[in-house]
Backbone of each chain as nested JSON, in Angstrom:
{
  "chains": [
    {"id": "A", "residues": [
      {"number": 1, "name": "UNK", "atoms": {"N": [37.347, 15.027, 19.583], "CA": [38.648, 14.447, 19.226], "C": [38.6, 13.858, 17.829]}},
      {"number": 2, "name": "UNK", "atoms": {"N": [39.968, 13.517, 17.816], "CA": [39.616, 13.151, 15.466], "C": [40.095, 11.706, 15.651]}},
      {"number": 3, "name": "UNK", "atoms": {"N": [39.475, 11.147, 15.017], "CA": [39.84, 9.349, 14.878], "C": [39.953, 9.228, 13.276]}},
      {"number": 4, "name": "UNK", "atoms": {"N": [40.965, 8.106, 13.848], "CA": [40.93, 7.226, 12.058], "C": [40.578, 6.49, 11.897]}},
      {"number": 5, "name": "UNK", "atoms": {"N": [39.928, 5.986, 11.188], "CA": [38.957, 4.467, 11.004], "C": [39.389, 4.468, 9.708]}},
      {"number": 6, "name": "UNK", "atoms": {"N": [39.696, 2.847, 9.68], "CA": [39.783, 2.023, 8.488], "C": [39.044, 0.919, 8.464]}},
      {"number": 7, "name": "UNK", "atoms": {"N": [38.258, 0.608, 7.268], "CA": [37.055, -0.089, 7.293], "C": [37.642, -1.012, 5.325]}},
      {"number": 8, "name": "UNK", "atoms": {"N": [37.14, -2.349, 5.947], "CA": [37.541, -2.588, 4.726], "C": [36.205, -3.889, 4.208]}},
      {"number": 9, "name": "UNK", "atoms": {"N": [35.921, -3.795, 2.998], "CA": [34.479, -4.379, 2.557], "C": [34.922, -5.115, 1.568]}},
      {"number": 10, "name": "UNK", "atoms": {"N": [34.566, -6.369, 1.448], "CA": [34.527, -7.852, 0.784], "C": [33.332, -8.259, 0.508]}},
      {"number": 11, "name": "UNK", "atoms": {"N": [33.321, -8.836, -0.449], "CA": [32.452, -9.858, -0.45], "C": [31.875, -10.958, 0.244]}},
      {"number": 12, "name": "UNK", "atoms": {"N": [31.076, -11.367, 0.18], "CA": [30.997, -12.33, 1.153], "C": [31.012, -13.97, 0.759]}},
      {"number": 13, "name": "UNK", "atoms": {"N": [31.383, -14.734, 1.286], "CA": [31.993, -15.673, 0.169], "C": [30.321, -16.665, -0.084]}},
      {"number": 14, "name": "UNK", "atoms": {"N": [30.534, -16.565, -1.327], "CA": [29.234, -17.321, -2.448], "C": [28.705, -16.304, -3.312]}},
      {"number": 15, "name": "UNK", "atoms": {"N": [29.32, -14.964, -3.021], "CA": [28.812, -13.982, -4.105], "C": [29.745, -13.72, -5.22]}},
      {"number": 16, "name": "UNK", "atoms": {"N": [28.983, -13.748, -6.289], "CA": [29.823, -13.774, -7.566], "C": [30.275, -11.981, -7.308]}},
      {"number": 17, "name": "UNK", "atoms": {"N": [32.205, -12.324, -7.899], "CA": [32.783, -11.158, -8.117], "C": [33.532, -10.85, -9.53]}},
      {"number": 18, "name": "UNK", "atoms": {"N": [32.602, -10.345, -10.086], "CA": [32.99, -9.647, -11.413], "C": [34.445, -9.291, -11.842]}},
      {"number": 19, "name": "UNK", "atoms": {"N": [35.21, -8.202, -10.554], "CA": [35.872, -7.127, -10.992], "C": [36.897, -8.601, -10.517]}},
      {"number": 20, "name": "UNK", "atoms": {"N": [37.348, -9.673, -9.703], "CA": [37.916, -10.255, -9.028], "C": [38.032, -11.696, -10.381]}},
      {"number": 21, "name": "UNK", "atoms": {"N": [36.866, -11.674, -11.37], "CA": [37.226, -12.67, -12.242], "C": [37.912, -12.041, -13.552]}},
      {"number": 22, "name": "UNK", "atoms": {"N": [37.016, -10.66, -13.465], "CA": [38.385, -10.426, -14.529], "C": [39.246, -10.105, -14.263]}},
      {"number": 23, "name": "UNK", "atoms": {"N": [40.116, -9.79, -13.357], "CA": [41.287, -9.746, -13.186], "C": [42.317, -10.818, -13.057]}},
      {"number": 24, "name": "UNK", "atoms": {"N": [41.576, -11.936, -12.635], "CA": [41.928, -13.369, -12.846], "C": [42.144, -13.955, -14.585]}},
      {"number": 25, "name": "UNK", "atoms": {"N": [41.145, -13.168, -15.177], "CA": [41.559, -13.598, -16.478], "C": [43.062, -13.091, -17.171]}},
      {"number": 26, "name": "UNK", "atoms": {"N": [42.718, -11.567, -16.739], "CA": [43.762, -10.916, -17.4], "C": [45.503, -11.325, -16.773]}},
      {"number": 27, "name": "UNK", "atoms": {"N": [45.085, -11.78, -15.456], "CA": [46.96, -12.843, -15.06], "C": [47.455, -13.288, -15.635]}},
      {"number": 28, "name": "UNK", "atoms": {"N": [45.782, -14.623, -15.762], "CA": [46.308, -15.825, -16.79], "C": [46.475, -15.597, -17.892]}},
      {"number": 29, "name": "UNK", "atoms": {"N": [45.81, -14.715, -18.419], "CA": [46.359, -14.378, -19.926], "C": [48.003, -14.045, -20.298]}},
      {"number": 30, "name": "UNK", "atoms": {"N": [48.504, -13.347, -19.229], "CA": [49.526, -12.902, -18.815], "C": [50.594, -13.906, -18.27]}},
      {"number": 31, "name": "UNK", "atoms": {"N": [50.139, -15.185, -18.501], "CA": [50.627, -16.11, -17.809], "C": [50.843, -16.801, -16.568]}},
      {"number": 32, "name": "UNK", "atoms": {"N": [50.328, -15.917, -15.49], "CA": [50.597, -16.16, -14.304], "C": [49.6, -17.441, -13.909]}},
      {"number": 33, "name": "UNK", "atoms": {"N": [50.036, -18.031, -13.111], "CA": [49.367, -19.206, -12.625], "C": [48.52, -19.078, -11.722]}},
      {"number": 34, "name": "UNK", "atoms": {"N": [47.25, -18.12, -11.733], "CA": [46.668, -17.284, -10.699], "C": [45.175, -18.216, -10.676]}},
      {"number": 35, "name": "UNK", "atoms": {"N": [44.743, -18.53, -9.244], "CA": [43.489, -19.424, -9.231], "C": [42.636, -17.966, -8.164]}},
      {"number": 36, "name": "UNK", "atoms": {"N": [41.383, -18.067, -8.213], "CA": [40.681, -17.448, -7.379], "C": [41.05, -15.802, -6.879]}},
      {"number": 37, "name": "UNK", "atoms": {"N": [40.324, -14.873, -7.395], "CA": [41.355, -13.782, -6.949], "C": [39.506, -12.75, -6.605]}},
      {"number": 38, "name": "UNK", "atoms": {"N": [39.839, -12.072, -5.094], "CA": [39.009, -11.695, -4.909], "C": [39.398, -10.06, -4.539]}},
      {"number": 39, "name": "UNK", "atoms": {"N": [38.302, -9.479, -4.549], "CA": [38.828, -8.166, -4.687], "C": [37.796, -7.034, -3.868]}},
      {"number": 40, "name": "UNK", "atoms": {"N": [38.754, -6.549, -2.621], "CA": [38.025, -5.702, -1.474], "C": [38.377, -3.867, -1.744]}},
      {"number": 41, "name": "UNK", "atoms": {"N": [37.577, -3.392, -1.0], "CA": [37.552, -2.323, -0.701], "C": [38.16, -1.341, 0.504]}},
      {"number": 42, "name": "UNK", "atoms": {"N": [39.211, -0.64, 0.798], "CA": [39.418, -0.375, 1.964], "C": [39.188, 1.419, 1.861]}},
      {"number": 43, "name": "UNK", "atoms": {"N": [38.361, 1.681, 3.113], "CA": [37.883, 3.477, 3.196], "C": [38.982, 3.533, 4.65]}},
      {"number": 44, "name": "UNK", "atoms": {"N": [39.558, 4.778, 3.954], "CA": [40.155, 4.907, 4.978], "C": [39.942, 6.557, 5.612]}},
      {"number": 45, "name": "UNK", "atoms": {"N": [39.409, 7.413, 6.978], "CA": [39.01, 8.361, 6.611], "C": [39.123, 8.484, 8.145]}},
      {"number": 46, "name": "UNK", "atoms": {"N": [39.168, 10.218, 8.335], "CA": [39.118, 10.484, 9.998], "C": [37.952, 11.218, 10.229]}},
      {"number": 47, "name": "UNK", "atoms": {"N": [37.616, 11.335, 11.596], "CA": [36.231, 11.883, 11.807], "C": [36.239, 12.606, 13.217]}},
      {"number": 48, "name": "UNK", "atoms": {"N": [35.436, 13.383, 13.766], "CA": [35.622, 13.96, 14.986], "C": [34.136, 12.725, 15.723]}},
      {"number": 49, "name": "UNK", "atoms": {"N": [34.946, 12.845, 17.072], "CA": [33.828, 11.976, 17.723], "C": [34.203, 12.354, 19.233]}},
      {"number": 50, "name": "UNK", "atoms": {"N": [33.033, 12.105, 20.224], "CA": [33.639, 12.501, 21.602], "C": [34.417, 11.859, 22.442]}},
      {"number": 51, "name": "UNK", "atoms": {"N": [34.381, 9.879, 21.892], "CA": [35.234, 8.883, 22.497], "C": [35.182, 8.089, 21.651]}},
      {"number": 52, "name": "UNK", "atoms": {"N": [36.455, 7.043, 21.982], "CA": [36.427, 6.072, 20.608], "C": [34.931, 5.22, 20.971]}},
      {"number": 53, "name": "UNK", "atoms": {"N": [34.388, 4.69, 21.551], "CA": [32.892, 4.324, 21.228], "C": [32.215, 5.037, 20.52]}},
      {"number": 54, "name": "UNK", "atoms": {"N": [31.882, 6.799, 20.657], "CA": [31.236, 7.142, 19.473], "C": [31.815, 6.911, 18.547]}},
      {"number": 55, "name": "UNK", "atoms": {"N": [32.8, 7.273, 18.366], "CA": [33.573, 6.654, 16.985], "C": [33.024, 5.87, 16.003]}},
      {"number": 56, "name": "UNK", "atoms": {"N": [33.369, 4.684, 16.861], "CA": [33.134, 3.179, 16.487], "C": [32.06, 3.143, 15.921]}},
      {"number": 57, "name": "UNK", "atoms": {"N": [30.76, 3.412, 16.816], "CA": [29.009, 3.959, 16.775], "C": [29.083, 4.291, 15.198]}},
      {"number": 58, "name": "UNK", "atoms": {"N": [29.455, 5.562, 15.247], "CA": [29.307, 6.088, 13.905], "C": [30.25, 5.111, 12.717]}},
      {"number": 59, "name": "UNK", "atoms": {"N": [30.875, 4.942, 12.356], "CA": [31.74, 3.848, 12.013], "C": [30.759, 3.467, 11.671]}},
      {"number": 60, "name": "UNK", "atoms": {"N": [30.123, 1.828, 12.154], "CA": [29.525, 1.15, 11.8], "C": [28.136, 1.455, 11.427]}},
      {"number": 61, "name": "UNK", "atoms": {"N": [27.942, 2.43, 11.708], "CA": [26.682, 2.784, 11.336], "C": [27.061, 3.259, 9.969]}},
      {"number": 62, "name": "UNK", "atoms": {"N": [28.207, 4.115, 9.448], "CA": [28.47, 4.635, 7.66], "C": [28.057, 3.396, 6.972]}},
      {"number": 63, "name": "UNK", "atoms": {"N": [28.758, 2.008, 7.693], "CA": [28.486, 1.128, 6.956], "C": [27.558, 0.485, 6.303]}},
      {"number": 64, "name": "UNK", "atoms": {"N": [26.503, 0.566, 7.615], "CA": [25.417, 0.096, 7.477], "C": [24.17, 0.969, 6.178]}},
      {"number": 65, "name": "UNK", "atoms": {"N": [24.88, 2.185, 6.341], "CA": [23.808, 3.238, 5.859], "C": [24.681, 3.11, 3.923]}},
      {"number": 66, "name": "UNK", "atoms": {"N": [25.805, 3.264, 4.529], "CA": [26.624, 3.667, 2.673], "C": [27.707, 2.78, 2.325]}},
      {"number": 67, "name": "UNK", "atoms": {"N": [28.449, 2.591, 2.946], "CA": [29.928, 1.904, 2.124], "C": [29.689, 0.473, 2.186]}},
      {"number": 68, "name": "UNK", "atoms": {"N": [28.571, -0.543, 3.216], "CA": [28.648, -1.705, 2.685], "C": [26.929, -2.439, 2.062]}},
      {"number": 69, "name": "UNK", "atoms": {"N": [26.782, -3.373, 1.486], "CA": [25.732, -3.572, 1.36], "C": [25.103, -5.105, 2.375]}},
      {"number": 70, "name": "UNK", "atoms": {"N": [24.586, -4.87, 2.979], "CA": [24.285, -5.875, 4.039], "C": [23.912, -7.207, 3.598]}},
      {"number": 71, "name": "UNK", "atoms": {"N": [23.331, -7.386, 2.515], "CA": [23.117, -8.188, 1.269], "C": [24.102, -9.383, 0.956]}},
      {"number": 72, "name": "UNK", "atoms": {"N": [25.116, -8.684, 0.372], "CA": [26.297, -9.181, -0.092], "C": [27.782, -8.976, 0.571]}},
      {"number": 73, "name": "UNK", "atoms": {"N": [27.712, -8.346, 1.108], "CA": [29.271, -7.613, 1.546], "C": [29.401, -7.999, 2.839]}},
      {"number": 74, "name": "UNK", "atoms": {"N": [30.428, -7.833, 3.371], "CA": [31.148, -8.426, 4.753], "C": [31.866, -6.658, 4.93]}},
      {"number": 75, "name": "UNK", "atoms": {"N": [32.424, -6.325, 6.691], "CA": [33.294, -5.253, 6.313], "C": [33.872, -5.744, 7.852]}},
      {"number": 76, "name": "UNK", "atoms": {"N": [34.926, -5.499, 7.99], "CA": [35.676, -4.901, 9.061], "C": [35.991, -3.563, 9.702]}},
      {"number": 77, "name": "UNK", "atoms": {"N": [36.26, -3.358, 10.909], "CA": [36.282, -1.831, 10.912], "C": [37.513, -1.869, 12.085]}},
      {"number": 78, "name": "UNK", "atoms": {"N": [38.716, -0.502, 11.867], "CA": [39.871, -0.491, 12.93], "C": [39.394, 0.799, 13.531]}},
      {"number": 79, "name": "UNK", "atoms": {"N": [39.254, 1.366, 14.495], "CA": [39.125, 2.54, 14.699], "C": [40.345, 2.717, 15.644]}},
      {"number": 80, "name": "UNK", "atoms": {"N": [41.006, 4.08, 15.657], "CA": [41.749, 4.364, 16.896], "C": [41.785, 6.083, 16.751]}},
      {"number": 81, "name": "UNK", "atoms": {"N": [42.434, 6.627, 17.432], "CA": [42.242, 8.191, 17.887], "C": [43.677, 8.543, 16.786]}},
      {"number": 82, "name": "UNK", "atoms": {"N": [43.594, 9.648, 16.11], "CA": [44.409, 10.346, 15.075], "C": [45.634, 10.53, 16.021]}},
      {"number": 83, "name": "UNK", "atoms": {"N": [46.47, 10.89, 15.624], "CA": [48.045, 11.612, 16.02], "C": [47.816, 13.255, 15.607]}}
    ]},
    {"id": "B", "residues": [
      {"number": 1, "name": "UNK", "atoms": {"N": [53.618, -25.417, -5.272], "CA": [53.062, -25.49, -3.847], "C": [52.262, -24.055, -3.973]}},
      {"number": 2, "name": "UNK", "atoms": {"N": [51.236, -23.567, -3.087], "CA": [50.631, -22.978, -3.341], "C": [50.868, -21.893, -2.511]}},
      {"number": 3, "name": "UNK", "atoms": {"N": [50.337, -20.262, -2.773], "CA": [50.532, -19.255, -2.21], "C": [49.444, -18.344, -1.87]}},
      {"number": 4, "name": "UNK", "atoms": {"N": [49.365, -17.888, -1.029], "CA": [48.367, -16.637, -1.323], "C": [49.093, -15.33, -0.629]}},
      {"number": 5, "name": "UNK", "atoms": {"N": [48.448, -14.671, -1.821], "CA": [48.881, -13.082, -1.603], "C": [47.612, -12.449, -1.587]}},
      {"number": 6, "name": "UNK", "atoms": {"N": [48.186, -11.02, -0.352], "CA": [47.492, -9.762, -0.135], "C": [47.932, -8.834, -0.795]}},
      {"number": 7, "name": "UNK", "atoms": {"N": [47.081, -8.036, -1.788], "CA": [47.717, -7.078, -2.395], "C": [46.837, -5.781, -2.269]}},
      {"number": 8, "name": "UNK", "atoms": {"N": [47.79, -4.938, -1.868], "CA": [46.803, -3.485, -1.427], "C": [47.629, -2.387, -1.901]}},
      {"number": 9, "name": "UNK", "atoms": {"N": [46.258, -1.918, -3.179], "CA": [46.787, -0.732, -3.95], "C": [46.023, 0.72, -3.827]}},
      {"number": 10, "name": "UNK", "atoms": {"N": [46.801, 1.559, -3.525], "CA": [46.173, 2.991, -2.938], "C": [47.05, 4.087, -4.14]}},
      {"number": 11, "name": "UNK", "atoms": {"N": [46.287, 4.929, -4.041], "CA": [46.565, 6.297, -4.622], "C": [48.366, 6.57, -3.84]}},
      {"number": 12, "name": "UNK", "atoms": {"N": [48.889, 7.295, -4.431], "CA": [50.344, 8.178, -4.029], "C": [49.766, 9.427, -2.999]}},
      {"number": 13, "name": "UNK", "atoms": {"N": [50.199, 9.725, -2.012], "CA": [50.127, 11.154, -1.589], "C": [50.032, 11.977, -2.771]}},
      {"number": 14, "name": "UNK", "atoms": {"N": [48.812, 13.247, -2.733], "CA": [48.55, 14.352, -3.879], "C": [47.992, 13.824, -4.881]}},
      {"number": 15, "name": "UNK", "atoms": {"N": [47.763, 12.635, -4.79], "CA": [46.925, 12.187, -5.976], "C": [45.328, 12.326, -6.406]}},
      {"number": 16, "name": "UNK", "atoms": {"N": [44.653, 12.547, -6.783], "CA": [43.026, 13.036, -6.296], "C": [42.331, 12.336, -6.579]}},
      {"number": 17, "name": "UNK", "atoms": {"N": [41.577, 11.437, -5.875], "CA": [40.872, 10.412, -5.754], "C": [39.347, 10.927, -5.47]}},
      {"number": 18, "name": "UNK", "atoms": {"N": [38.759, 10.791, -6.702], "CA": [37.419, 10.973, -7.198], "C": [36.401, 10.12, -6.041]}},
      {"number": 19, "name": "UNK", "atoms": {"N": [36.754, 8.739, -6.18], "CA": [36.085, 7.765, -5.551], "C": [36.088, 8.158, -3.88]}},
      {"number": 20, "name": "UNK", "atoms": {"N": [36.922, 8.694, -3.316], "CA": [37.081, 8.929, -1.921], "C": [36.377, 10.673, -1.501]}},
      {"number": 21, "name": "UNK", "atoms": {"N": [36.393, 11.844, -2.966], "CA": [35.529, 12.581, -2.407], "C": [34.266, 12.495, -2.523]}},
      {"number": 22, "name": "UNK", "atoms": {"N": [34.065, 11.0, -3.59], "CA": [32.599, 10.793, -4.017], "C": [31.922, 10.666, -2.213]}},
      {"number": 23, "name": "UNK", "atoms": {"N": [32.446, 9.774, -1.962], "CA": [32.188, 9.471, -0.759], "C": [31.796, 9.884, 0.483]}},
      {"number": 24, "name": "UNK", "atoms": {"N": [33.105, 11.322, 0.807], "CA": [33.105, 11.772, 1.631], "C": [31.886, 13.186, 1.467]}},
      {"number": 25, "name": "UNK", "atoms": {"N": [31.407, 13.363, 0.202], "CA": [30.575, 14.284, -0.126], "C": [29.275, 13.572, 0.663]}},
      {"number": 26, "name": "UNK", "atoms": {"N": [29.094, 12.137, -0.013], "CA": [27.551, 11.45, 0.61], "C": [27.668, 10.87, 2.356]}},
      {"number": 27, "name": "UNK", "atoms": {"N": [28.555, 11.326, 2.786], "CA": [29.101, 10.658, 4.218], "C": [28.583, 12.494, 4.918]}},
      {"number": 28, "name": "UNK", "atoms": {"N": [29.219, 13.292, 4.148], "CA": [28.885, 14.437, 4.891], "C": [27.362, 14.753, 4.741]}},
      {"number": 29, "name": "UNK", "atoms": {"N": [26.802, 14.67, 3.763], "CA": [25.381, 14.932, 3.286], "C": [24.527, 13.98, 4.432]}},
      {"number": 30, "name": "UNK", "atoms": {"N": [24.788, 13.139, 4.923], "CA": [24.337, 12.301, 5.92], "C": [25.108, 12.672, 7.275]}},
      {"number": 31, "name": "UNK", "atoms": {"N": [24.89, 13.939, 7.466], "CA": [25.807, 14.517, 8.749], "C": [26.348, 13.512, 9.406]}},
      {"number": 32, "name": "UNK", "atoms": {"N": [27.8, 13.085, 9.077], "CA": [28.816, 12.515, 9.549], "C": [30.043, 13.314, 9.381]}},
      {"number": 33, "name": "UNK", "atoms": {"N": [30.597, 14.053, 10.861], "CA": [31.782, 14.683, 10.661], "C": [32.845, 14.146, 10.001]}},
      {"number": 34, "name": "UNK", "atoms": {"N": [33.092, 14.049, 8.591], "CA": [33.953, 12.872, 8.045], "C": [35.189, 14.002, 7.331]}},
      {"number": 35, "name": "UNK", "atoms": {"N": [36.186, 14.067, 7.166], "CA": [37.515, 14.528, 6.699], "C": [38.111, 13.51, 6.136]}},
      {"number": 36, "name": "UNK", "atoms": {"N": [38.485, 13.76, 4.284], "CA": [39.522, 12.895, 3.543], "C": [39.118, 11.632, 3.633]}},
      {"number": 37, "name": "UNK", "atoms": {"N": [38.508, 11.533, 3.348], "CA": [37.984, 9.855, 2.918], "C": [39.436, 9.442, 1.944]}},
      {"number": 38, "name": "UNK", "atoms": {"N": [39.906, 8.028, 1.907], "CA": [41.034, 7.52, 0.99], "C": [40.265, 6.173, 0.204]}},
      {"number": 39, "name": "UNK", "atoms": {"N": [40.335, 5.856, -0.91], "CA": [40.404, 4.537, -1.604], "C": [40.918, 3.483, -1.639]}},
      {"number": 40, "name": "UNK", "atoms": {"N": [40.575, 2.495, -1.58], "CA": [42.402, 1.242, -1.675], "C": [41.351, 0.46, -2.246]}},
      {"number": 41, "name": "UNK", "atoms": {"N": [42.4, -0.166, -2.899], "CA": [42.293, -1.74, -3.313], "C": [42.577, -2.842, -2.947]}},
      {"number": 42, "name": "UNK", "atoms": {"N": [42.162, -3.78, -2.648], "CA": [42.794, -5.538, -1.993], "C": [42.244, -6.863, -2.941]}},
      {"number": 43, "name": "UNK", "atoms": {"N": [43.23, -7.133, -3.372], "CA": [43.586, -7.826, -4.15], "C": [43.43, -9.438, -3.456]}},
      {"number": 44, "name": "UNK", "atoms": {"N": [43.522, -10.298, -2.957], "CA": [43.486, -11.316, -2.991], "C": [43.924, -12.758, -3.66]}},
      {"number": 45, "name": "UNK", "atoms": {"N": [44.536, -13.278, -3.997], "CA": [44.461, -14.232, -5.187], "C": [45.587, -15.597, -3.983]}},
      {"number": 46, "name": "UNK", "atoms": {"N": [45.438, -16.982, -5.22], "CA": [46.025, -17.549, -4.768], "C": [46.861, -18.201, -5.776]}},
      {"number": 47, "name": "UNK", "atoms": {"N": [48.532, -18.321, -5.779], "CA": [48.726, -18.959, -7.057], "C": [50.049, -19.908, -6.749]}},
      {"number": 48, "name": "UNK", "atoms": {"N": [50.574, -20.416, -8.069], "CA": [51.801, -21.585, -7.659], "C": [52.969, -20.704, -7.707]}},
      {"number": 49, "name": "UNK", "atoms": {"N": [53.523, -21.486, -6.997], "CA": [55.473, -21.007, -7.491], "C": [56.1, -22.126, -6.389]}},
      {"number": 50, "name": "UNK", "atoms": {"N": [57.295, -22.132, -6.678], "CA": [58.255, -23.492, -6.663], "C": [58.762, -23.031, -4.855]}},
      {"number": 51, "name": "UNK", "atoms": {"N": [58.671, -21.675, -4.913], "CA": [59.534, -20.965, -3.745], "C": [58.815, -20.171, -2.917]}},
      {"number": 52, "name": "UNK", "atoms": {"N": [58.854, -19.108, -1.701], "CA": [58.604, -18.3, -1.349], "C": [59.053, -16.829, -2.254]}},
      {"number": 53, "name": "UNK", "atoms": {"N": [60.052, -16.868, -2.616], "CA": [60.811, -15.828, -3.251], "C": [59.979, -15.815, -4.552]}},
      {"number": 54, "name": "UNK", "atoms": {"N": [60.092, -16.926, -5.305], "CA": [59.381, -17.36, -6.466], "C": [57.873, -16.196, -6.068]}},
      {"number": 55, "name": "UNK", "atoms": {"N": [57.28, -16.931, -5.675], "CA": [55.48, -16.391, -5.9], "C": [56.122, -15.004, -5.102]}},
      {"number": 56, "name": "UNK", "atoms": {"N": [57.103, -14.324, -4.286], "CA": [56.881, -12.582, -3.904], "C": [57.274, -12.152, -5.043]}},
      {"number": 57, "name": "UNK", "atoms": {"N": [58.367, -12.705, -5.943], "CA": [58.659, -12.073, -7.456], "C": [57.78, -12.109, -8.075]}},
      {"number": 58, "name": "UNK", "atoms": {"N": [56.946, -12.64, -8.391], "CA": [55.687, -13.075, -9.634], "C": [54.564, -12.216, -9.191]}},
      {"number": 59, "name": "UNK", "atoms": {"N": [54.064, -11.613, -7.783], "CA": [53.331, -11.316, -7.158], "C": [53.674, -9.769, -7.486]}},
      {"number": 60, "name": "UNK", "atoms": {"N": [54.874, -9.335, -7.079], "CA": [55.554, -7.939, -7.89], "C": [55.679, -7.908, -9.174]}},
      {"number": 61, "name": "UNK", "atoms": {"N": [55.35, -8.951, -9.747], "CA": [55.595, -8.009, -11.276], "C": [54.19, -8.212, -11.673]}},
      {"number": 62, "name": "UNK", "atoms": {"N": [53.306, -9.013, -10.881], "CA": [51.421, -8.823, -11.708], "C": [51.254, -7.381, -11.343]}},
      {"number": 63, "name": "UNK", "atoms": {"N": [51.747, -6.53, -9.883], "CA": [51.567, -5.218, -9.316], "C": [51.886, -4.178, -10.732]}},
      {"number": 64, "name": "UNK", "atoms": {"N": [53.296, -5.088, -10.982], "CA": [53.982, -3.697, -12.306], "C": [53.203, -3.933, -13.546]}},
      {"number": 65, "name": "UNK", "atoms": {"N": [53.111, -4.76, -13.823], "CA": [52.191, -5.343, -15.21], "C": [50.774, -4.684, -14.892]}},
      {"number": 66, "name": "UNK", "atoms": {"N": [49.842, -5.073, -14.107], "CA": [48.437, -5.622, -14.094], "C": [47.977, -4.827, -13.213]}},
      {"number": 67, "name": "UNK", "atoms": {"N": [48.283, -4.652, -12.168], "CA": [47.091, -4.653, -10.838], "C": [47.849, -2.78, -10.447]}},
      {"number": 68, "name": "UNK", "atoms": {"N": [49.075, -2.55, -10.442], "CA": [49.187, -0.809, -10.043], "C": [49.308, -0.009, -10.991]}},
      {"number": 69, "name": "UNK", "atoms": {"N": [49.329, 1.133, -10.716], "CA": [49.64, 2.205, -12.176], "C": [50.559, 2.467, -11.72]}},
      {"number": 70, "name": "UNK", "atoms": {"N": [52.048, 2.409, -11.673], "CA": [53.235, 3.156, -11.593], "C": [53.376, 4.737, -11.002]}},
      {"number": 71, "name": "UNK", "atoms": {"N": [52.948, 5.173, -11.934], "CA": [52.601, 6.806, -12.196], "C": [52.204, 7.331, -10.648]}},
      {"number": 72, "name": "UNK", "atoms": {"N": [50.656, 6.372, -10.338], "CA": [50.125, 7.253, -9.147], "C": [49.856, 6.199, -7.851]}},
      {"number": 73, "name": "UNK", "atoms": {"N": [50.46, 4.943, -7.8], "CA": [49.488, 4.269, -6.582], "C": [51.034, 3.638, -6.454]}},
      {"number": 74, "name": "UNK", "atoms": {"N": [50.682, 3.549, -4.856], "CA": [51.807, 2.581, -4.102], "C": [50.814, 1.251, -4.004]}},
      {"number": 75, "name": "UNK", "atoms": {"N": [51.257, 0.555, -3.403], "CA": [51.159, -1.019, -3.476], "C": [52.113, -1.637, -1.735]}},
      {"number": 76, "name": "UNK", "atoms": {"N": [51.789, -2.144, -1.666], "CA": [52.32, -3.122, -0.43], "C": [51.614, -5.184, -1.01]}},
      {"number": 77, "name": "UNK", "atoms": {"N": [52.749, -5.565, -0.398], "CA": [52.748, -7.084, -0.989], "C": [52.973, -8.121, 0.32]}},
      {"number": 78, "name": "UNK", "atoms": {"N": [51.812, -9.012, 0.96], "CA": [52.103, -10.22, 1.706], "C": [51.93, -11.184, 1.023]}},
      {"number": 79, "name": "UNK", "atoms": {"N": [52.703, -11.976, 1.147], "CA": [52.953, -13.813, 0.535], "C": [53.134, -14.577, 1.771]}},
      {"number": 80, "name": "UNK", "atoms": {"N": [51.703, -15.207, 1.507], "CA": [52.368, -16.83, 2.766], "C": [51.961, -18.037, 1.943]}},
      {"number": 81, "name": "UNK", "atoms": {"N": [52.525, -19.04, 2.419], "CA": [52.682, -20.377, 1.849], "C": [50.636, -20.488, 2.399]}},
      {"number": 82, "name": "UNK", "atoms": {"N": [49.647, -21.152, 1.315], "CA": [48.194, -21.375, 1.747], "C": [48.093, -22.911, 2.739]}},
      {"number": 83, "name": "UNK", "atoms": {"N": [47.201, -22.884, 3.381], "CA": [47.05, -23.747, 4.179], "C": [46.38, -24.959, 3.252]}}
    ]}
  ]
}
């Protein structure tokens, strides 16, 4: 069966974010009155699996292996069965 | 008074997103039945405005200014008053 999983990866809070301060600069430069701005990742992608537990299984396992870094990153994951 | 917004910026339908077949190339190479991997962005930030209306206007025009490309990415916008 085909599932969609959406998985979305953050930082985890105390890790410095680069892409999230400059973009904070470039607001304020811009004027906006912008404090703290952090900046995630969302994969969004379908997959064949035999039940949503494998699914899921695999899911968290991409994460573990490629899209997050266990280190630094936080992720969430939605899984449900395609249309 | 203070606000925070969710801001989540994705490619347009037909748009070709490098970063999502980067992906789905090293997702398959690691035998994972994976199809169409997608990209997004999430934005985060927290800033002032006088109103609710206030910070969703200001929040839409950092999207048109700053944070989307017009051309190829949709955008979706939540504003709630911060705790």
């Amino acid at each position: 069966m085909k599932y969609k999983a959406r998985i979305e990866v953050g930082l985890k809070p105390g890790h410095s974010d680069p892409e999230g301060e400059t973009t904070k600069a470039s607001l304020v430069e811009l004027n906006y009155p912008v404090e703290k701005v952090k900046v995630s990742k969302v994969y969004e992608l379908y997959l064949d699996a035999s039940s949503q537990e494998e699914a899921e299984r695999k899911v968290e396992e991409m994460c573990r292996r490629l899209l997050a870094n266990p280190v630094k990153d936080n992720y969430t994951i939605q899984v449900e069965e395609a249309q």
